[in-house]
Residue, then its C-alpha position, 0 to 999 in steps of 0.5 A: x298106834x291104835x289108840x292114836x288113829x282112834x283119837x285122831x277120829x274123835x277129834x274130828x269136826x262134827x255136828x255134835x260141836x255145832x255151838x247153841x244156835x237157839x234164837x236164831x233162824x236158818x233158811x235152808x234150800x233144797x232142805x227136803x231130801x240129801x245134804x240140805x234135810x240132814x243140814x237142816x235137822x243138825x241146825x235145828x237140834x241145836x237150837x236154830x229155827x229152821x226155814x225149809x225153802x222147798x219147791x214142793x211144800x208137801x214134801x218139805x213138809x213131811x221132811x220137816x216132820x221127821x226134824x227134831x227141832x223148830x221149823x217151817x215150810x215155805x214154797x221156793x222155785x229157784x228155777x223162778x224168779x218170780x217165786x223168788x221174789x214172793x218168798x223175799x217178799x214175805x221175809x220182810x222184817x225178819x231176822x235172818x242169821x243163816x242162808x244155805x244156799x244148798x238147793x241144786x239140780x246136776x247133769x240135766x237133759x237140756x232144760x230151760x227156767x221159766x225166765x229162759x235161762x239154762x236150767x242149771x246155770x239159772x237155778x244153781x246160781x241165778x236163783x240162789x243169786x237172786x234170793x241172797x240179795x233179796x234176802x240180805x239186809x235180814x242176814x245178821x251172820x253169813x251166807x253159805x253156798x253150795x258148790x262143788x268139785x266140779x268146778x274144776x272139771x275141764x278146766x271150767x270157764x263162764x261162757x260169757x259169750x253163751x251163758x246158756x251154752x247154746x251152741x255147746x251144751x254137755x250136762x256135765x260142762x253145763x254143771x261145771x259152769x253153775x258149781x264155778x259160778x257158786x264160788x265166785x258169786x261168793x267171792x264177789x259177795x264176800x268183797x261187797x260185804x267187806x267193801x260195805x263194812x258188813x260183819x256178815x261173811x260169804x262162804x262156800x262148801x263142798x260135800x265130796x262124793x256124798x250119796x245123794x238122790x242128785x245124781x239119779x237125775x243125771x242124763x246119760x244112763x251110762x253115767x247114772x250107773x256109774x253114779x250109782x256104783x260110786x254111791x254105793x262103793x265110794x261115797x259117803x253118806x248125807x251126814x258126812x256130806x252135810x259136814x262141810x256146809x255146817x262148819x261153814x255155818x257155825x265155825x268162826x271162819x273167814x269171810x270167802x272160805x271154801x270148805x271140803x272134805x279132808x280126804x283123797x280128791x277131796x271125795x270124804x272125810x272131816x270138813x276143813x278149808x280146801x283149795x279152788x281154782x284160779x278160775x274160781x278166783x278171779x276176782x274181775x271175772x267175778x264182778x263180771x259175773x255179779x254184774x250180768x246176773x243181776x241184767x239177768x234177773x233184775x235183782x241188785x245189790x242193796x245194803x246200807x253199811x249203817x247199824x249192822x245187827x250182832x247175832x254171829x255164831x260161834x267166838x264172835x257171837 
């Protein structure tokens, strides 16, 4: 019995099987502390060049240092879109096999963007909204975001009518609202990509409960303590956390896939395709939402479906 619970453990995904991504590029938000810096030092072990998409260069820099493997810094504030568009700008041109939409902010004190939006909504979704279509026509294999459980907490709705919750901001439905607003800007990508004819596939993970430094930026002292027993009782580490974003990334799934742990509450353990929603599946909620995020962020969708470039990872590549 032992020996079968042992084996069952090997045999669970992880970033040692992430296939030889050399001659690749990956562009990782956030990727200078957490889930994003542990996502990025794996891709690059495995060959991938490596983007780190950082608001602070000196310390994406300093991360980028303790990588082992190829990579750059580039400067990207997704809480402004004019920073947004420079760092699309200066993509011109190059080929891009992976996104990882990762970077995001949790729980916050009630904040604007400098463009006026929400600051969760408007950096955990706009931004990431913005870069993707900016991004693109480079994109030659997928698009990874980052979304969450919390997607699914109390009973979680895009407040259509109040984008920027106004009249009822809490940190924590603020939160929900971004995280649902991931999952189905992946689901509309994803029907855009295939409407197109594109080979390039949208998908979207969740870490669990992985101890990250997102959660001591949370309002409430009362919940950042709480975080901080759960960290420390509960949570799983930035490796484990990062799992499921790699898979994403590297393994032959289908386009809109929603990636988790494997374990109770989806809180830890091995990366598999995990449930979302029905909210998280609505598709025309979801071309609602595409829609009105590019009104917000004068940001549209632009892919010709001619002479798509092959460079996927995994069985297909």
């Amino acid at each position: 019995m032992v020996a079968d619970k042992n084996q069952k453990k090997r045999e669970h995904w992880n970033a040692t099987l992430i296939p030889d991504l050399t001659g690749r590029t990956a562009v990782v938000t956030g990727a200078n502390s957490g889930i994003g810096l542990t996502a990025a030092d794996a891709l690059a072990r495995a060959g991938a060049h490596v983007v780190f998409a950082v608001r602070d260069v000196e310390r994406g820099r300093a991360a980028a240092a303790t990588v082992h493997g190829s990579t750059e810094v580039r400067r990207l504030d997704l809480a402004d879109l004019s920073s947004v568009r420079e760092f699309g700008d200066a993509w011109e041109g190059r080929s891009l096999a992976l996104l990882i939409n990762n970077a995001g902010v949790m729980m916050l004190p009630k904040q604007r963007t400098r463009d006026g939006f929400e600051m969760q909504f408007g950096t955990n979704h706009l931004g990431h909204f913005a870069l993707t279509n900016l991004l693109l026509p480079y994109v030659t294999d997928r698009v990874v975001t980052v979304s969450s459980g919390a997607h699914r907490w109390g009973g979680a709705t895009i407040r259509f009518d109040d984008l920027n919750l106004d009249a009822d901001y809490t940190p924590r439905g603020a939160y929900a609202q971004s995280k649902l607003a991931n999952l189905l800007f992946t689901l509309e990508l994803q029907r855009r990509l295939t409407e197109a004819g594109s080979p390039v596939r949208a998908l979207a993970a969740h870490p669990g409960y992985a101890a990250t430094n997102l959660q001591s930026h949370a309002s409430n002292p009362v919940t950042r303590a709480f975080m901080r027993v759960g960290n420390r009782f509960l949570a799983q580490d930035d490796r484990a956390g990062a799992l499921p974003t790699l898979y994403a990334a590297t393994q032959d799934l289908p386009g809109a896939s929603y990636v988790g742990p494997d374990g109770l509450g989806e809180m830890r353990g091995a990366p598999t395709l995990v449930g979302r929603t029905p909210a998280a599946s609505d598709a025309a909620t979801a071309r609602r939402l595409w829609t009105v995020s590019e009104e917000l962020t004068g940001v549209g969708y632009s892919l010709a479906p001619a002479d798509w470039p092959h460079d996927r990872i995994g069985s297909q590549g």
